[in-house]
C-alpha positions as CSV (number, residue, x, y, z in Angstrom):
1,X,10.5,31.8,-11.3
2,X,13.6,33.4,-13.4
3,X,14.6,32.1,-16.7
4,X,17.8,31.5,-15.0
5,X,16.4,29.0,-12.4
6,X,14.6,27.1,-15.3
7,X,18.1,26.8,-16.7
8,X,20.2,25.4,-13.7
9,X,17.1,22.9,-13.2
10,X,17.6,22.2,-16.3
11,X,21.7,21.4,-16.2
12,X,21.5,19.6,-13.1
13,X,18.8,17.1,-14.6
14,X,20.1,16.7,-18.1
15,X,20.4,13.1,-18.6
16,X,18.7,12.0,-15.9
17,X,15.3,11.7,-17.2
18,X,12.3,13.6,-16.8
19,X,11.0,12.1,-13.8
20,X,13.9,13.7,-11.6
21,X,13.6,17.3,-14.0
22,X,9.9,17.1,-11.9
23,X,11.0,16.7,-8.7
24,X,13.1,19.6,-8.7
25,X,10.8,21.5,-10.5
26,X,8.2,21.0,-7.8
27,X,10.5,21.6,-4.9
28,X,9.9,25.1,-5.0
29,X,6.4,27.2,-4.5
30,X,5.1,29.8,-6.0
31,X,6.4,33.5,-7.3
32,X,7.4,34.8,-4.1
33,X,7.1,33.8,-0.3
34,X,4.0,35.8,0.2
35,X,2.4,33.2,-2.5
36,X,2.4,31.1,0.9
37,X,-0.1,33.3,2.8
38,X,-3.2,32.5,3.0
39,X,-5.4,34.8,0.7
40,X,-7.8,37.0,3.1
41,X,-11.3,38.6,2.3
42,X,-9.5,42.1,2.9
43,X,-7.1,42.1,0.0
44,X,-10.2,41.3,-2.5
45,X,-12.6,43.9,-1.1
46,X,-13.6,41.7,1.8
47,X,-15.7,39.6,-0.5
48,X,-17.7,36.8,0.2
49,X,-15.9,33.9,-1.2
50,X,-17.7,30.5,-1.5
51,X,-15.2,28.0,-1.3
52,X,-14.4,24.4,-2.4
53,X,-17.4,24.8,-5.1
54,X,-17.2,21.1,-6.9
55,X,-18.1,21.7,-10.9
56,X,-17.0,18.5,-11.9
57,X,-15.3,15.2,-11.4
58,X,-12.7,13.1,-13.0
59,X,-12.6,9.3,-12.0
60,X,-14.3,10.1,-9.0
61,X,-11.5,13.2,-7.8
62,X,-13.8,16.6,-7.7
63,X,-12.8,19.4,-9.7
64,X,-13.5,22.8,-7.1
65,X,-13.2,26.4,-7.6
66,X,-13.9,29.2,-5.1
67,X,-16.4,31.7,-5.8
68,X,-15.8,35.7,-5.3
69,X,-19.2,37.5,-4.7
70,X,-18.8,41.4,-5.0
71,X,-20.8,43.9,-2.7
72,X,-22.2,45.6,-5.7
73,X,-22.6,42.7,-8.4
74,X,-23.3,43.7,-12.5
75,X,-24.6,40.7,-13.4
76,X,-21.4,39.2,-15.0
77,X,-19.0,36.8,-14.6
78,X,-15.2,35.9,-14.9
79,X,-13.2,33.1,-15.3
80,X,-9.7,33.6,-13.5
81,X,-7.4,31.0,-14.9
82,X,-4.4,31.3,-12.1
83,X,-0.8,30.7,-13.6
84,X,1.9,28.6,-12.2
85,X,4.1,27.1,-14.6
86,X,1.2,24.4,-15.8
87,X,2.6,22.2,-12.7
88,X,1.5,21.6,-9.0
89,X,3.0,20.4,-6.3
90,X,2.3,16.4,-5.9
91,X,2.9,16.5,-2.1
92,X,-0.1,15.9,0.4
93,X,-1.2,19.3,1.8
94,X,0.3,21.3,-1.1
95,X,-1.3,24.6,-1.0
96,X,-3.9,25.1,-3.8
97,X,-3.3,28.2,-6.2
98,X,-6.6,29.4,-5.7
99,X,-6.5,29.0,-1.6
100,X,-3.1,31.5,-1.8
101,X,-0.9,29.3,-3.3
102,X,-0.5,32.5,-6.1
103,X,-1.2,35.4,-3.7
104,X,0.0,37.7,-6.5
105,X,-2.3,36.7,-9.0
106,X,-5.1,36.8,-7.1
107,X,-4.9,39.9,-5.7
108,X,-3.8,41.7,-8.8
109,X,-6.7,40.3,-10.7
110,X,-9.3,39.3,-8.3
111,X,-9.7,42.6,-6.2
112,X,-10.3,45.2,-9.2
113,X,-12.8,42.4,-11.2
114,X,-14.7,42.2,-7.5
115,X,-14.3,46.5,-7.2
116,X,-16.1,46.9,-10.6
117,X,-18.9,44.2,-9.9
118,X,-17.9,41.3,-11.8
119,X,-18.5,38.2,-10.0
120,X,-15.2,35.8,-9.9
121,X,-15.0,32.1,-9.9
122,X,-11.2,31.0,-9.8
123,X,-11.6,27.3,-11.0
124,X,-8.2,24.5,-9.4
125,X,-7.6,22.3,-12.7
126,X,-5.9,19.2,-13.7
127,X,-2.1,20.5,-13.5
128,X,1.2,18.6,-14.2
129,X,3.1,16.3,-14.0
130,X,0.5,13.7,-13.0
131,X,-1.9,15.1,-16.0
132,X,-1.0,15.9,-19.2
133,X,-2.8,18.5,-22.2
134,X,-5.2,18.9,-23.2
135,X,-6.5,18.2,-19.3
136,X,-6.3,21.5,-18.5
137,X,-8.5,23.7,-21.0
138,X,-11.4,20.9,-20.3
139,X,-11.3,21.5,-17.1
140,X,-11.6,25.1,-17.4
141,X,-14.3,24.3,-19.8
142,X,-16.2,21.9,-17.5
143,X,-16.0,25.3,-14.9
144,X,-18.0,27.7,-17.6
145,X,-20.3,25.0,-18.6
146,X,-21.6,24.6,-14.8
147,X,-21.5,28.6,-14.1
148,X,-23.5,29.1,-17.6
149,X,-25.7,26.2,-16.2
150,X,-26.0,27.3,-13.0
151,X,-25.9,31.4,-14.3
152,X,-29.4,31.9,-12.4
153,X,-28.4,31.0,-8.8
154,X,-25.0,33.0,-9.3
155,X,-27.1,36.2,-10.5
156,X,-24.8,36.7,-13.7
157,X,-25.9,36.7,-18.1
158,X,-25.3,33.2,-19.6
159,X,-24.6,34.3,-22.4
160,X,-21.8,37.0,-21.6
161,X,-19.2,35.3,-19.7
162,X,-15.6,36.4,-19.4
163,X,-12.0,34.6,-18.9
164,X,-8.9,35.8,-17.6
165,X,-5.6,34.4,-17.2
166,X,-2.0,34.9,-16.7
167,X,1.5,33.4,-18.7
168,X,0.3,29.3,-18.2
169,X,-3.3,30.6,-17.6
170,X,-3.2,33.3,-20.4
171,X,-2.4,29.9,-22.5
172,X,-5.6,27.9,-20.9
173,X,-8.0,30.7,-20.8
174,X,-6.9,31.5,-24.7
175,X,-7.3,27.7,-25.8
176,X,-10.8,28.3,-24.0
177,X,-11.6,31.5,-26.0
178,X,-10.7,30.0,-28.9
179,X,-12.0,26.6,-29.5
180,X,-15.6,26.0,-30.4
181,X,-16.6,24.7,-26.9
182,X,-19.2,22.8,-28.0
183,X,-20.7,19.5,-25.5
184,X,-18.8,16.6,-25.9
185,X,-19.8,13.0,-25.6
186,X,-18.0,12.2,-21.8
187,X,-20.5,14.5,-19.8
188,X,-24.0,14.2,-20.2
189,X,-25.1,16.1,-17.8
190,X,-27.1,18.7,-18.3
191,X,-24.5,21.2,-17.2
192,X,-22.1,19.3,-19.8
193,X,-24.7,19.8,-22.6
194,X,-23.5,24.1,-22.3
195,X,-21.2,26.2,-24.5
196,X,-17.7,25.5,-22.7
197,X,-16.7,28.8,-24.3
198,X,-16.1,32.5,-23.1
199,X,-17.1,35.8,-24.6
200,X,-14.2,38.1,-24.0
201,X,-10.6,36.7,-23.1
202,X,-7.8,38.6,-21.1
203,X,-4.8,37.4,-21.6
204,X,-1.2,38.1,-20.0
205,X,2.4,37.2,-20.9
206,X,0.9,34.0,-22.9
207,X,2.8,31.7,-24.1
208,X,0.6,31.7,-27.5
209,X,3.4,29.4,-29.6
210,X,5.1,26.7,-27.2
211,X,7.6,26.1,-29.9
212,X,9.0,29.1,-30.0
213,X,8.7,29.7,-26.3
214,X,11.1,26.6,-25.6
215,X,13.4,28.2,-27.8
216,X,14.4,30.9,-25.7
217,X,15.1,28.5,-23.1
218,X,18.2,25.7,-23.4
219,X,16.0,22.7,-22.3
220,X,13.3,24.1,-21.0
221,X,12.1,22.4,-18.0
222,X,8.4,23.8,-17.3
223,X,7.1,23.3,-21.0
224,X,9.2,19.9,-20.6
225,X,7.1,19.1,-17.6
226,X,3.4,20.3,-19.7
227,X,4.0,18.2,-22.0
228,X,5.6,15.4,-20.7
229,X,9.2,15.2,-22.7
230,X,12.2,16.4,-22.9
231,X,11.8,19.5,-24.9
232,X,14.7,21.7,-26.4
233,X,15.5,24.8,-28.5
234,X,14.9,23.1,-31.6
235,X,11.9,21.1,-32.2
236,X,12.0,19.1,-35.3
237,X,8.5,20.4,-36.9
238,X,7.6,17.2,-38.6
239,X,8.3,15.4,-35.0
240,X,5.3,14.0,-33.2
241,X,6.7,16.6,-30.2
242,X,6.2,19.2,-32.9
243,X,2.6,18.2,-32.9
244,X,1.8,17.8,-29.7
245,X,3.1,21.7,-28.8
246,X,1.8,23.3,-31.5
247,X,-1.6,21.3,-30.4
248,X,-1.7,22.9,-27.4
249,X,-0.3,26.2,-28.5
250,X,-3.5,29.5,-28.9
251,X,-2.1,30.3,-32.5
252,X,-3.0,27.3,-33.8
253,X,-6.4,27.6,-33.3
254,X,-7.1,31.4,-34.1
255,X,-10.0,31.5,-36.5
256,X,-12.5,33.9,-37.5
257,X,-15.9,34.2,-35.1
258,X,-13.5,34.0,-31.6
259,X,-14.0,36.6,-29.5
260,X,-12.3,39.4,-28.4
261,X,-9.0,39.5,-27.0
262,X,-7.2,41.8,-24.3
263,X,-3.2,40.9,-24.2
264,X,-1.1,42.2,-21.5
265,X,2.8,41.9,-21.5
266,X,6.1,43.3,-20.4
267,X,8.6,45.2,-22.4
268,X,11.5,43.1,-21.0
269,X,9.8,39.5,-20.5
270,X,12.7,37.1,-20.9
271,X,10.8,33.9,-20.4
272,X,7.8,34.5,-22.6
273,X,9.5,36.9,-25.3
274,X,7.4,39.9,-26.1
275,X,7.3,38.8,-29.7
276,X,5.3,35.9,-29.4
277,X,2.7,38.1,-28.2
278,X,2.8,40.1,-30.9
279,X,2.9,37.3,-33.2
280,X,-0.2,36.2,-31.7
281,X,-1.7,39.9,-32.2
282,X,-1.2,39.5,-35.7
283,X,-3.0,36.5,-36.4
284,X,-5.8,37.5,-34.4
285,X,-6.1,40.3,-36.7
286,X,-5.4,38.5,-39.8
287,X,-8.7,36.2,-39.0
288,X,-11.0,39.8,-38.4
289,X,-10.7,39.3,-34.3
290,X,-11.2,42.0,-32.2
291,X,-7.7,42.5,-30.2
292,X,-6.1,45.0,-28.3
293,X,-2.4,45.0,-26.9
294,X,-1.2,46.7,-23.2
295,X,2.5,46.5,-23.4
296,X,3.7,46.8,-19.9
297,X,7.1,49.5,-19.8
298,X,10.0,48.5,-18.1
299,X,9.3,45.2,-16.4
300,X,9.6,41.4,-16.9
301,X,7.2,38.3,-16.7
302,X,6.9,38.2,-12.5
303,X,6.8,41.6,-12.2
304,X,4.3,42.6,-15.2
305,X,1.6,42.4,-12.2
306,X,2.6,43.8,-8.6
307,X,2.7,46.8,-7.6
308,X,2.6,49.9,-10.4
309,X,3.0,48.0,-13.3
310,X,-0.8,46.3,-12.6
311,X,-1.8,50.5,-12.7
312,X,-0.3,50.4,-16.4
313,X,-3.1,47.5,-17.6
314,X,-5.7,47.8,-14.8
315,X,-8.0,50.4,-16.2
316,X,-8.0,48.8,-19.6
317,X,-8.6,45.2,-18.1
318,X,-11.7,46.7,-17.0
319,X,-13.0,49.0,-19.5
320,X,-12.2,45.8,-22.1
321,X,-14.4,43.7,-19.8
322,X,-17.3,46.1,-19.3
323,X,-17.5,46.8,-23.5
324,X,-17.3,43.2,-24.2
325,X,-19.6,41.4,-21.4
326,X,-21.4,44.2,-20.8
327,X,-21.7,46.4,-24.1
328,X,-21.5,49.6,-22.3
329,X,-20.0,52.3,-24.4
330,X,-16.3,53.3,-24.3
């Protein structure tokens, strides 16, 4: 989606409530019309996938993710956290993100992860408007807490698992990295009683301060929808809104001990500016992380990861994941 879409959404709802900003935010799919093709085993290496994998349940709904088996595996695992504006499509028969519903993404990420060995589970997760943060990172957390539990059957190391995600999923997979991810007291199972946190983090055009991301947006209808209110340019920063964003927002919780971080973004991202990246850079520095920075020449949040551009990050993406998961020498 262009900034500029978010903005006319944005004009034709003001007023009206947030209930109507949703339903024309969810009117319209996913980042191009090849996001409604189904995903095929030949654009990810002709894999075998495992699909519809349950990992969890809320009030009795599973929680599924599909899992990407590579011809050659390493032994290692990766979390792909799919993007998508934080929001899905209420609508029975909606096509799931991780079924093709982001074609883009999965391709871009999924296929060189696969190539180099990595075994790929790409997790569906509580999404708006119907659930609200911080639904989303434990979900994702639930996900590594049943592959870490379940690391023998998959073939991969418990202990060296990786996460990956782009703009919205950059923002879950970070939150992942970077809280303690220790078992909390509403899952009991054993596979609940696992670290819910990931050893190396990729991250792309994330949204690391939602603040300041809203303010390069007049009303900004997809954080709006995240969050559930009206947000604007200007958050008042002792407002319970205030609160709530910077809650769910990766800088806030950078602290020594979190692991390393790969950040991807463009040169020219209008809707996630490239500053807030860097912003995010620094603090990851300033608490001793390990962090590295791709910046992506002459492209803009959509197109950061099709085509040449992905050939700009790729390489590193992979080299960052086999030093960090792996320990294999640069």
């Amino acid at each position: 989606m262009k900034t500029f879409w978010c903005r006319n959404v944005s004009a034709l709802v003001r007023g009206t409530g947030l209930a109507i900003l949703v339903a024309g935010l969810l009117t319209v799919g996913g980042f191009s019309a090849a996001a409604q093709e189904k995903l095929t085993l030949e654009d990810i290496h002709a894999a075998k996938v495992d699909p519809n994998v349950i990992y969890g349940m809320y009030s009795g709904l599973a929680l599924v993710m599909d899992v990407y088996h590579p011809a050659q595996p390493n032994g290692y695992a990766v979390v792909f956290v799919h993007g998508g504006h934080w929001r899905m499509s209420p609508e029975v028969g909606a096509v799931p993100f991780k079924d093709g519903g982001n074609i883009v993404q999965l391709v871009q990420f999924i296929k060189p992860m696969i190539g180099a060995g990595y075994t790929v589970f790409v997790p569906e997760y509580r999404m708006a408007p119907h659930f609200l943060p911080p639904a989303e990172e434990q979900d994702i957390q639930r996900a590594v807490r049943f592959i870490r539990f379940n690391a023998k059957k998959y073939g991969i190391d418990p202990e060296h698992i990786g996460g990956v995600g782009f703009s919205s999923g950059a923002q879950i997979i970070s939150m992942v990295g970077l809280l303690d991810g220790k078992p909390t007291s509403d899952d009991l199972s054993p596979a609940g009683q696992m670290s819910g946190r990931v050893q190396a983090v990729v991250s792309g055009a994330t949204p690391a301060n939602l603040v300041e991301t809203a303010a390069v947006i007049d009303d900004d209808a997809f954080t709006s929808v995240y969050i559930g209110d009206q947000v604007g340019t200007k958050v008042a920063p002792n407002s319970t809104l205030y609160k709530r964003l910077m809650d769910a927002s990766p800088i806030t919780h950078v602290a020594p001990g979190a692991p390393p971080f790969l950040l991807i973004h463009a040169d020219n991202d209008t809707e996630v500016p490239i500053k807030i990246e860097q912003e995010f850079q620094q603090a990851l520095e300033k608490a001793g992380v390990p962090v590295k920075m791709v910046v992506v020449p002459n492209s803009d949040h959509e197109a950061t990861f099709v085509g040449a551009h992905a050939d700009v990050f790729v390489p590193t993406m992979i080299q960052f994941l086999d030093q960090n998961l792996r320990g294999k020498a640069k």
